[in-house]
Structure formats: C-alpha cells, structure tokens
C-alpha positions in Angstrom: 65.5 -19.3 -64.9 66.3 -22.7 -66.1 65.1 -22.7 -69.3 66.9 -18.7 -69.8 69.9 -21.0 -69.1 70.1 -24.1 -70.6 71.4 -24.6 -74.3 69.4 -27.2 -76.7 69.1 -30.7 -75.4 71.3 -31.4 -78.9 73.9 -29.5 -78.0 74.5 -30.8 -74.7 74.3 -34.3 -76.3 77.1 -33.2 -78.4 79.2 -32.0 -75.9 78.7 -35.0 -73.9 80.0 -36.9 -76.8 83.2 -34.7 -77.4 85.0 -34.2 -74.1 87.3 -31.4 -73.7 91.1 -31.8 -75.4 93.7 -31.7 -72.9 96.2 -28.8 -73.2 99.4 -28.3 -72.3 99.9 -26.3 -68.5 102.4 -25.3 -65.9 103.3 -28.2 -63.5 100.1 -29.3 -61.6 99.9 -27.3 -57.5 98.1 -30.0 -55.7 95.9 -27.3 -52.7 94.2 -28.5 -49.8 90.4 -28.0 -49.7 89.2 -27.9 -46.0 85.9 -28.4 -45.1 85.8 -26.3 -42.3 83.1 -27.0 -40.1 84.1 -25.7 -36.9 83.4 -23.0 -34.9 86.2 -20.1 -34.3 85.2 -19.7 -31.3 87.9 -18.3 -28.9 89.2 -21.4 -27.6 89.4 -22.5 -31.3 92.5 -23.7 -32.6 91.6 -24.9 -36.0 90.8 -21.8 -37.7 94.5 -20.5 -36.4 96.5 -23.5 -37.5 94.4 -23.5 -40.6 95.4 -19.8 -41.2 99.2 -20.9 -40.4 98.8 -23.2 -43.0 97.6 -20.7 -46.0 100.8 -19.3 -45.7 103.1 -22.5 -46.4 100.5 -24.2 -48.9 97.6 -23.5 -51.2 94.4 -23.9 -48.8 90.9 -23.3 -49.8 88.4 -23.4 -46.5 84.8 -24.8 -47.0 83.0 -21.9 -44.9 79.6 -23.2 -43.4 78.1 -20.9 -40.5 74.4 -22.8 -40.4 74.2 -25.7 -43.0 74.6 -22.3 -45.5 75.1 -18.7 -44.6 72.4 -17.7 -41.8 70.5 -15.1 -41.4 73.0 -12.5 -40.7 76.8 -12.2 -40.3 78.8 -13.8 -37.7 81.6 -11.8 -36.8 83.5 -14.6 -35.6 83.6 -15.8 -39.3 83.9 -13.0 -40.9 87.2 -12.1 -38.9 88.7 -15.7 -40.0 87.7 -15.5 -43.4 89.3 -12.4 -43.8 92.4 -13.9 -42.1 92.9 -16.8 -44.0 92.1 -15.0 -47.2 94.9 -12.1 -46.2 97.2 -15.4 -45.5 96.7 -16.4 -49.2 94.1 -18.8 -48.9 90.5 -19.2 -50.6 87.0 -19.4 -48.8 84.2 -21.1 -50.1 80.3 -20.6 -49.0 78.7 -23.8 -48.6 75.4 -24.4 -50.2 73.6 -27.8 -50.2 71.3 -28.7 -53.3 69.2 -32.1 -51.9 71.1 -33.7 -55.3 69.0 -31.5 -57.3 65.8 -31.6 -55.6 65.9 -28.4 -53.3 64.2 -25.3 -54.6 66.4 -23.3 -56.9 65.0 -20.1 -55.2 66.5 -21.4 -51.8 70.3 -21.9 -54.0 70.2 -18.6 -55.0 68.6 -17.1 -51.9 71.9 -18.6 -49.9 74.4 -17.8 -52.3 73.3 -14.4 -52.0 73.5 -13.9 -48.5 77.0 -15.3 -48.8 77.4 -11.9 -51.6 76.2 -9.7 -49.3 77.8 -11.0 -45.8 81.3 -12.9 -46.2 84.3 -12.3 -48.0 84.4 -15.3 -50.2 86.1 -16.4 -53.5 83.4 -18.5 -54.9 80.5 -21.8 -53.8 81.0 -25.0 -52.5 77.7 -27.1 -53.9 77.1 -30.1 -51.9 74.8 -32.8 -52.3 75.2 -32.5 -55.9 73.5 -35.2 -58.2 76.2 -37.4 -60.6 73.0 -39.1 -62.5 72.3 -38.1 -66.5 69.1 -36.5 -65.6 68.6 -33.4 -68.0 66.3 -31.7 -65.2 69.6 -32.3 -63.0 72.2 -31.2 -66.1 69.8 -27.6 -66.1 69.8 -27.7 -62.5 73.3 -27.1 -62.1 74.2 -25.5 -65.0 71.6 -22.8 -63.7 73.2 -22.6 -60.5 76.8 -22.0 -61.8 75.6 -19.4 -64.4 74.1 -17.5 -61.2 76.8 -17.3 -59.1 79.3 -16.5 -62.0 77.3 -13.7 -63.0 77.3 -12.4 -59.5 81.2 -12.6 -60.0 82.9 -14.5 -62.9 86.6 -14.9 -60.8 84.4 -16.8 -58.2 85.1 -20.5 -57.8 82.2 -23.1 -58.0 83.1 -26.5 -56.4 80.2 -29.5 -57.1 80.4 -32.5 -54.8 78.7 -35.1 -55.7 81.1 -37.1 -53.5 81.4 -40.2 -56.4 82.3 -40.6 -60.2 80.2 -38.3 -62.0 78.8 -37.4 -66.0 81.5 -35.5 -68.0 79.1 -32.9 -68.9 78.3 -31.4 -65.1 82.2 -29.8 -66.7 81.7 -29.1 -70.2 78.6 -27.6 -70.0 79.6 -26.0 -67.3 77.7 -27.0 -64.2 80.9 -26.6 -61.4 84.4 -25.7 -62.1 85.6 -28.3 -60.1 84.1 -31.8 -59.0 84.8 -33.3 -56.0 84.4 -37.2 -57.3 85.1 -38.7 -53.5 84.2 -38.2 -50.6 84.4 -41.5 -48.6 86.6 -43.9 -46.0 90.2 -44.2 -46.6 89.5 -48.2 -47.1 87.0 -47.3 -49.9 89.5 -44.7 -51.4 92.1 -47.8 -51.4 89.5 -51.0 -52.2 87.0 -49.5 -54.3 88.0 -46.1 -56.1 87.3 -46.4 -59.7 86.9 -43.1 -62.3 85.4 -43.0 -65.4 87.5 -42.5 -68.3 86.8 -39.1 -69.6 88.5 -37.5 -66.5 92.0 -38.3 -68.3 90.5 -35.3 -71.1 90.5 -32.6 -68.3 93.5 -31.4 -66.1 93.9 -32.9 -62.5 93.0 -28.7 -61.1 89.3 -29.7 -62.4 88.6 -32.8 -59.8 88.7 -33.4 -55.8 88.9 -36.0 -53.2 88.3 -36.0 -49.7 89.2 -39.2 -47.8 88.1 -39.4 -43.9 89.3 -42.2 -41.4 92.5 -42.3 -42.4 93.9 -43.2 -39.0 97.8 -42.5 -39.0 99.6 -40.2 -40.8 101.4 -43.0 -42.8 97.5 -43.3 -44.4 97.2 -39.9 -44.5 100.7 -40.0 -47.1 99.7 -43.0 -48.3 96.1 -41.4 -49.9 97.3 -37.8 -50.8 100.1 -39.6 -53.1 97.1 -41.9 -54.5 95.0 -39.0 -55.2 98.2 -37.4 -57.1 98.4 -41.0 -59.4 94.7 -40.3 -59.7 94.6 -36.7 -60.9 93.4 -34.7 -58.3 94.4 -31.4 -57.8 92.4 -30.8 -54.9 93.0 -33.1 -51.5 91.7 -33.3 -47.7 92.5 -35.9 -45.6 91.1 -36.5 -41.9 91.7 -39.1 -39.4 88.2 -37.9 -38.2 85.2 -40.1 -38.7 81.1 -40.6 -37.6 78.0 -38.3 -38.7 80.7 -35.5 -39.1 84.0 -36.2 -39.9 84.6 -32.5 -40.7 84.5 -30.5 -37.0 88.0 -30.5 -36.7 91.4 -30.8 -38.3 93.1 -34.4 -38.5 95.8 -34.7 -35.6 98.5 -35.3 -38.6 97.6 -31.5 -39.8 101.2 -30.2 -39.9 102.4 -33.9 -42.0 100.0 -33.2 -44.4 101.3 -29.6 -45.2 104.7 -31.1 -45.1 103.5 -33.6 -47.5 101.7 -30.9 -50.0 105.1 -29.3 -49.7 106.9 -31.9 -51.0 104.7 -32.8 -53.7 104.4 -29.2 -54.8 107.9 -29.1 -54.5 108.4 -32.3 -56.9 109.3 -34.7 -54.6 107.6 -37.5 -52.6 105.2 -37.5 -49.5 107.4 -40.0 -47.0 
C-alpha cells in the first residue's frame, strides 16, 4: 500500500525544498480542539458543558472509546458524538501510530471501525513521528490517502506533539499538525518553531498546553498560541499520566477568551 502511495523520492525532495506560498484568506477563527478522554457516563458533566460549548465557539472533540475505537459501538458515545456534532462541533476518532512503527494494517483496521460505528468528521493520529525518515514520510502519507479516500471532507489531525518536517503538509501526510503538546512552562521557556511554518496559514498547526494552573495562564497561552499561528488551541489546568480526563476548571474563561479573539479583540 505504501509504495501504491508514495510519489518518487525526487519529488518529495522537491517539495520539501519549495514550501507552499501563502495566500490570501478570511480572518483566521482560532477553534478549540478537545481531547476528550472521558467517559459520558451519566454522572458526566464534561461531555454536556462540552456540547454547551459547540454552540458559542468552534470545538472539535478528540473521541477515544479504548486507546481507538473498540470492538463495537458504545452507545454512550455515539449519543454525545451525535450531540456535539448537531451543536456545531467536530468529532475526531483517535488512532495511535507508535511514531510510525505500529502495523499499517492495525491504522487502517481502527480507522475503519471508526467508518462503520461513530459519526465522525475525520482522524486524530497520535504518536506521530516529526523525524525525516522516508519510511516515516510514506508512512503517513499512506495513512492520510486512506482515510481521505474513505471520505475526502474528513479531517486528519497528526500530532507529533513538537516542531516537525515541512513535508508531513506538502506531501500531504495530516491536514493539520499539532506541533505541542507539553507544560505551560515549556510552552512559555522553551517553544521554538521552525521557519517554514510562516509559508502555511495558522488553520494548518495546533497546540495543546497542560498545567496551566489559573485561568490568567490559561489567557496568557491561548494569546501566545495566536502570536504563534495556531489556529487550533486546548488548554488544561490538568496534569500527570493523563492530563486529558477532564475539562480544565477555567472551561467557561477559555470560551470567553476564544470569543474574544474570534471576535477581534483580546483574551483579558
């Protein structure tokens, strides 16, 4: 499959070389991209404020029922996936790639189940490799040509969680690239981005920042991920092995704050 794929290793030297021209667009809408990794259980009340929220802001949910789909459908998701989608928001299916070392068989095998069981508008792919590995370049490329052939209006999201090659875009290999993931005190001490990213438009890159403790952090990072051309934010005061099983206690300051930036004012 990865050879039907790939174009000439030339070719994607070239492109490499020649990063995409910028062009003029509408004002930039910064949306929120949720990894939502909780259950909706009854007692929930993430999945409902995150809902609430799809209808004052562009949110995109990270849906992950078992580290990927499962074996079968989980009502419980499917009923808030098709909420938040009738809301206005996105839902993504989260797929995890071992940074380009797990079976291409088991990609596709998971994406698919997502096909056939939720109601999703595209593929979050985690654990994505940044390196210049061609194997890794194919890799990716092979997986984004898959799920857009299963349905070309579908979304595909690549998190490599750091600064990244310019040609996991211009090959294509994601549609987005989420180029943080990391503590607020590394998003304000150590962020650094290559300079092609200045050739693309800000609704092609991500960044999530985690341990952001007080909502004055929480203002203080979206606006920094603005300066830094992200179109795509998330910001949690949650930390540890999983900051991403619940929504930060600032939630509805950091709607107000994509409101005012969508808006064309400041987050204060």
């Amino acid at each position: 499959m990865i050879r039907l794929l790939a174009p000439l290793l030339g070719l994607m030297v070239a492109l490499a070389s020649s990063p995409a021209i910028a062009q003029p667009a509408p004002a930039p809408t910064l949306e929120l991209l949720v990894p939502a990794y909780f259950y909706p259980s009854r007692r929930d009340t993430h999945w409902p404020r995150l809902i609430a929220a799809a209808r004052q802001v562009p949110v995109t949910a990270i849906l992950n029922p078992a580290s990927g789909p499962g074996s079968r459908a989980d009502s419980n998701y499917l009923k808030v996936a098709a909420e938040l989608r009738a809301a206005g928001g996105r839902v993504l299916g989260y797929v995890h790639t071992s940074y380009g070392e797990r079976a291409l068989s088991d990609v596709v095998a998971d994406v698919d189940r997502y096909a056939a069981m939720y109601p999703i508008d595209g593929i979050f792919i985690d654990e994505m490799a940044n390196d210049d590995d061609t194997a890794h370049y194919l890799y990716y490329q092979a997986i984004h040509g898959y799920i857009k052939a299963l349905n070309p209006q579908w979304r595909v999201i690549g998190n490599p969680g750091a600064p990244t090659q310019a040609l996991y875009l211009s090959m294509p290999a994601a549609d987005v690239l989420n180029v943080f993931e990391d503590k607020r005190r590394a998003y304000v001490r150590n962020y650094w981005q290559p300079d092609w990213v200045d050739a693309y438009p800000a609704s092609r890159f991500a960044h999530l920042v985690v341990s952001a403790a007080q909502a004055s952090a929480m203002r203080d990072a979206v606006s920094r991920a603005v300066s830094r051309r992200a179109g795509w934010v998330y910001v949690t005061d949650d930390g540890g092995g999983n900051p991403w099983n619940r929504l930060p206690s600032y939630w509805a300051e950091e709607i107000a704050c994509v409101q005012a930036i969508n808006a064309g004012q400041a987050c204060r």
